[in-house]
N, C-alpha and C positions, 0 to 999 in steps of 0.2 A: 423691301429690306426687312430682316430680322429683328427683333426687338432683344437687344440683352438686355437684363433685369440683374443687377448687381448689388448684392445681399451687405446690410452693414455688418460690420465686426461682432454687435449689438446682437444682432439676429441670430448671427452663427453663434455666439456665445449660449443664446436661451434654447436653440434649437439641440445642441450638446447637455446642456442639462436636463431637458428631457430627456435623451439616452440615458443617463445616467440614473434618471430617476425609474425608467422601467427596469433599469437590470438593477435596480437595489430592491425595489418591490419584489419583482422576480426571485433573486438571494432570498429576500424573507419567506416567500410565500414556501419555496422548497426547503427553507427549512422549518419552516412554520407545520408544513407535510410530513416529515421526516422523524421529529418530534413528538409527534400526535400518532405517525404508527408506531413509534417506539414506543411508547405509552400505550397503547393499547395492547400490543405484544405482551409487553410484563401484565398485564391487566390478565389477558385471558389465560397467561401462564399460570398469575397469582388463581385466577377461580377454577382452575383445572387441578392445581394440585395445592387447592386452600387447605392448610394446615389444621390437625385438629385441637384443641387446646393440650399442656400436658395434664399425666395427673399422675397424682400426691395419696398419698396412705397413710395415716399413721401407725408405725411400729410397734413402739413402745416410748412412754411417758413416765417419768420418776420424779416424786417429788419431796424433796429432801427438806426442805425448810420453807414454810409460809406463817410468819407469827407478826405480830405487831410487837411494836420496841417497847410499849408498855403497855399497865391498864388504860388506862386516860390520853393517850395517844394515838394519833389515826398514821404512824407512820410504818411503814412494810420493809421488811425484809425476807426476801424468797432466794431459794435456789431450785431448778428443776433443769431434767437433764430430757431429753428427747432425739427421735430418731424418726425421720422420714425416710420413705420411698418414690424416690421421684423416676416416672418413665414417662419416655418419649412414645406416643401411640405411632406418629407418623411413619409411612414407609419411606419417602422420600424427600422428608424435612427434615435437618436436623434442628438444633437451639443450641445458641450464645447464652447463659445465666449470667448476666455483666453485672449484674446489684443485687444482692439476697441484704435479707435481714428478718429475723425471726425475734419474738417475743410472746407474752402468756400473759393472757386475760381472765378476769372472773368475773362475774357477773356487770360485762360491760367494761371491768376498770381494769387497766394496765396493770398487773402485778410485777413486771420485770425491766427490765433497761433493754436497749435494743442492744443484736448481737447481730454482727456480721459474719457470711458464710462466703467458703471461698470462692470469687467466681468458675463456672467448670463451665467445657463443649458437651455437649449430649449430642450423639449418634443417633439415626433413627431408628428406632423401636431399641432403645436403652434405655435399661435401668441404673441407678443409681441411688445409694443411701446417702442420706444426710442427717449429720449429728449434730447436737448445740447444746451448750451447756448457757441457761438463762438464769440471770441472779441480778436481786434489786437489791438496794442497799436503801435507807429511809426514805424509802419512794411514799408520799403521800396516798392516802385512799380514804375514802369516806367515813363517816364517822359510823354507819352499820355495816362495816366491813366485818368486824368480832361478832354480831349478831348473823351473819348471813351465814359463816365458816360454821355456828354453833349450831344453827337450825340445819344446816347438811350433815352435822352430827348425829345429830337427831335422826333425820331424815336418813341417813344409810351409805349416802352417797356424793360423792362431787365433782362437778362436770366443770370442767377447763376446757379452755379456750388455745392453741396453739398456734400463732398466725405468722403466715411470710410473705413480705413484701418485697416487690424489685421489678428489673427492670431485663427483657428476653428481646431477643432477634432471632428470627428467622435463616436460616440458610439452605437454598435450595439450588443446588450445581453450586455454580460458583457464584452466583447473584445472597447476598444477603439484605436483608431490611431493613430498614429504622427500628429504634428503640421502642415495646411494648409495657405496658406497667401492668406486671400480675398479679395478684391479692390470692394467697390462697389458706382458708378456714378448717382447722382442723378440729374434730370435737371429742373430747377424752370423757369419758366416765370412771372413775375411781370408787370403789369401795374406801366407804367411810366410817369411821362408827367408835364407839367405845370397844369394841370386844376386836377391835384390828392392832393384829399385834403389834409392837413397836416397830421403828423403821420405816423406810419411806411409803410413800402410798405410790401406788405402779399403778400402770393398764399395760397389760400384752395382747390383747385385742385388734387388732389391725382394724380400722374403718376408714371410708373414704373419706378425703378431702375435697370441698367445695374450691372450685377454681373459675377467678373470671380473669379477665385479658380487656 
């Protein structure tokens, strides 16, 4: 005679839930696979056509007003007007400029307020200018600030600081990137002096701007 073996409810229950737990493993594992080459795809696409930083020039710089509000006062008032060149090296990246903001430095100290510029798309291998009118109103600065301005009198010359801050993406086909934060340092030289005749103090000298990402 045969032997039937007749399984509890018990049984069939846990022997189903094993089914169910290899085909959820299973589901994970493929997409756990799926994920990981999609991720490497953009990976090798990002180091195949890794974008090169942009870069910046400066124009021309004008500086219309930098004086303290008094003798015995450390407080500033400036106005200066600027103009960069911004291009796109890359051939097949363009950039998103989501957050600009420029302002003017001397020796270290913020001489102006920030100014916001308009966000714009860059094209690859585009250029583009960019203008800003910076101006402080009793912006605080250190008490040798009239001393530093007087010894550049002296001295012939005065070198300003021009800097923009913000925030770039990527777009390459139709994939774009997360947000990058770029700092970029532009440095003006001005003739200085007693014998400079009235009006503003310029540069037209185009020189590069330091750019990091």
């Amino acid at each position: 005679m045969s032997r039937l073996e007749i399984q509890s409810p018990k049984h069939c229950a846990k022997k189903g839930l094993n089914f169910e737990t290899k085909n959820y493993k299973k589901l994970i594992f493929l997409l756990s696979t799926f994920f990981t080459t999609f991720l490497a795809i953009i990976f090798l696409f990002w180091l195949i056509l890794h974008p090169s930083k942009p870069q910046f020039s400066l124009q021309e710089a004008d500086i219309y007003q930098l004086n303290l509000s008094g003798p015995t006062t450390s407080l500033l008032n400036s106005s200066i007007q600027f103009t960069l060149l911004s291009k796109n090296p890359n051939q097949k990246v363009s950039i998103y400029y989501d957050e600009i903001q420029a302002y003017a430095a001397y020796k270290g100290e913020q001489i102006t307020s920030y100014t916001s510029l308009i966000p714009f798309y860059q094209d690859h291998q585009e250029s583009n200018l960019l203008s800003a009118s910076l101006v402080g109103t009793g912006l605080p600065v250190s008490a040798s600030f009239g001393y530093e301005v007087g010894r550049d009198r002296t001295v012939g010359k005065l070198v300003l600081n021009l800097k923009v801050n913000g925030k770039l993406r990527w777009k390459i086909g139709t994939w774009v990137s997360g947000r990058y934060r770029f700092t970029v340092n532009c440095i003006s030289v001005m003739a200085f002096g007693p014998n400079i005749p009235t009006g503003p103090l310029s540069t037209r000298q185009g020189s590069q701007c330091s750019v990091s990402i």
